[in-house]
C-alpha positions in Angstrom: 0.0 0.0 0.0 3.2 2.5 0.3 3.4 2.9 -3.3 -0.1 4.0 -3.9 -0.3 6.0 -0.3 2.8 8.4 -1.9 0.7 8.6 -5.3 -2.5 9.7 -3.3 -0.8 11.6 -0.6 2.5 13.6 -1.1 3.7 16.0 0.4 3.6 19.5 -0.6 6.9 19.2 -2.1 5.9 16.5 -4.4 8.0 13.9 -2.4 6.3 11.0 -0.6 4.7 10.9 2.8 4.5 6.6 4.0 7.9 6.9 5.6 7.2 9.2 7.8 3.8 8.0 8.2 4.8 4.8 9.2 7.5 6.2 11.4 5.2 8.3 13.0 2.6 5.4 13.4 5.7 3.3 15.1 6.8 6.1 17.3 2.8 6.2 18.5 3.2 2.0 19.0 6.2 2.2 21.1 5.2 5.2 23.2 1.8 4.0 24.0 2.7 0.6 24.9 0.9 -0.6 21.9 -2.5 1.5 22.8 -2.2 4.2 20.1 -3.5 4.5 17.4 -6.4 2.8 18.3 -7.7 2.8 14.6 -7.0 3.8 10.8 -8.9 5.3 9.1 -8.5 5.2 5.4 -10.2 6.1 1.9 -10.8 3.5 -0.6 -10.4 5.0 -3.9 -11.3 4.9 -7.6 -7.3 4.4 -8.6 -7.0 1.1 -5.5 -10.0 -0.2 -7.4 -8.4 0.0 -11.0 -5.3 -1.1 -9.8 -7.5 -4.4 -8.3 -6.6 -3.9 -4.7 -8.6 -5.9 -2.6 -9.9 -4.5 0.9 -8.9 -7.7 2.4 -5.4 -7.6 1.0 -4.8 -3.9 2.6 -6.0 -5.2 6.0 -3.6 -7.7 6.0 -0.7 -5.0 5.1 -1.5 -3.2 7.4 -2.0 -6.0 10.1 1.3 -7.7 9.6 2.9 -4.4 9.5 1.3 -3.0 12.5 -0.2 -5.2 14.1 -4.4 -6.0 15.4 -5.3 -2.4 15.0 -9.0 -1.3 13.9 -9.4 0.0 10.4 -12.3 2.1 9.1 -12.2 2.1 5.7 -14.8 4.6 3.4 -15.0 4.8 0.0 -14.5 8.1 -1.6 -17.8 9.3 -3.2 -16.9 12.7 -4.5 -17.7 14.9 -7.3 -13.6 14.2 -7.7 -14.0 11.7 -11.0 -10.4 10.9 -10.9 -11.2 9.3 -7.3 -14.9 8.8 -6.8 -15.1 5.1 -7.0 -17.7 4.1 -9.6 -17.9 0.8 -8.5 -18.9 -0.4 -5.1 -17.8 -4.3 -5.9 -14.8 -4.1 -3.9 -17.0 -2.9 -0.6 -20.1 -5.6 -1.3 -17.2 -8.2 -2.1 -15.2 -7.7 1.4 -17.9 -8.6 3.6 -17.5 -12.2 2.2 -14.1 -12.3 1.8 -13.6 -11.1 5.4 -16.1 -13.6 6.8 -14.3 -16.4 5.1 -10.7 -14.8 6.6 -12.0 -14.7 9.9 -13.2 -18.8 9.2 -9.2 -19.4 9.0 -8.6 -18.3 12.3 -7.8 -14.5 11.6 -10.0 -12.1 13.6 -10.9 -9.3 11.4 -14.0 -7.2 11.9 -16.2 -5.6 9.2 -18.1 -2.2 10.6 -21.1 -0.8 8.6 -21.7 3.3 8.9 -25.1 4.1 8.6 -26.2 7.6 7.4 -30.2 8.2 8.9 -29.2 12.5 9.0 -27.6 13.9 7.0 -24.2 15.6 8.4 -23.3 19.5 7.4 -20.5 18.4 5.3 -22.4 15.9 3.2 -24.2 16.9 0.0 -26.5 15.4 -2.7 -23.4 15.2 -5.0 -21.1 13.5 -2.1 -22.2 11.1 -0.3 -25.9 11.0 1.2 -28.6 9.2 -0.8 -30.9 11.7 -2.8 -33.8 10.9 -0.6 -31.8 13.1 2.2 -30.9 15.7 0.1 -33.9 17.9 -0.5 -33.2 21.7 -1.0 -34.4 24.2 1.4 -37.0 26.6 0.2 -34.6 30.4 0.7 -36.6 32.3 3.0 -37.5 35.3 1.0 -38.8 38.8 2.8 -42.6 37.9 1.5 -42.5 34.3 3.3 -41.3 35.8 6.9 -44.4 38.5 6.5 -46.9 35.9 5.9 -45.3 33.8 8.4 -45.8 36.7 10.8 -49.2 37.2 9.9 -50.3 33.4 10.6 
C-alpha cells in the first residue's frame, strides 16, 4: 500500500509521505505501549480499485505491519471523478471475503456506517442518498411577513 499511499498523498513538495507515516505510526506504537493509534482510518479510492486492490489484501498489510489495530475504511464518493469510485464491488465483495478470513482463524471485523441525517459536510453530489438531500426553500422577505401574519 506505500506505493499507492505516496501517489495519493504527497507532500507539498511533491516527495512521498509513508515513511514518515509509518515512522510516525511506530513512534505512536512504542510510546503507548501498543495502545495508540487505536484505529485507521483510510479512503478506498477509484485508482485502489483500477489497480484491483482488494480490501482484504490492505488489511492484512496493514495488520502484519502494525499489528491488530481497527481500520475504518470509506469509499470516496466525491464529485472528484479521478477518485470517486464508480464501482462499489470491492466494498459488497469484502464482507465475504472477510467472513471467510475470519473462518481461518484471523479475527478481522467488518463495521457498517449508517447515514439516517444527514451531516453539514455531506451533499447530494457527495455522499448522502438523494432521498436526504432535499433543497431548502430560501426564505424570502414575503415568506417571513406571511409567516408573521399566521
Amino acid at each position: 500500500i506505500n506505493d499507492l499511499h505516496d501517489k495519493l498523498r504527497p507532500l507539498k513538495n511533491g516527495n512521498p509521505s509513508w515513511k514518515i507515516i509509518k515512522n510516525n505510526i511506530n513512534i505512536l506504537l512504542k510510546n503507548t505501549n501498543q495502545k495508540q493509534p487505536s484505529q485507521f482510518e483510510l479512503t478506498y479510492t477509484e485508482l485502489h480499485r483500477k489497480l484491483e486492490y482488494k480490501i482484504i489484501d490492505i488489511l492484512r498489510e496493514l495488520r502484519s505491519e502494525f499489528g491488530n489495530i481497527s481500520v475504518h475504511l470509506t469509499p470516496v464518493c466525491s464529485n472528484d471523478v479521478e477518485f470517486s469510485l464508480k464501482n462499489m464491488n470491492p466494498f459488497i465483495n469484502s464482507v465475504h471475503d472477510i467472513f471467510n478470513e475470519n473462518r481461518d482463524g484471523e479475527n478481522f471485523s467488518y463495521s457498517c456506517l449508517l447515514y439516517t441525517s444527514p451531516s453539514p459536510r455531506d451533499s447530494c453530489a457527495s455522499r448522502m442518498p438523494s432521498s436526504a438531500c432535499k433543497k431548502k426553500k430560501k426564505k424570502t422577505k414575503k415568506t417571513k411577513k406571511k409567516k408573521k401574519k399566521k
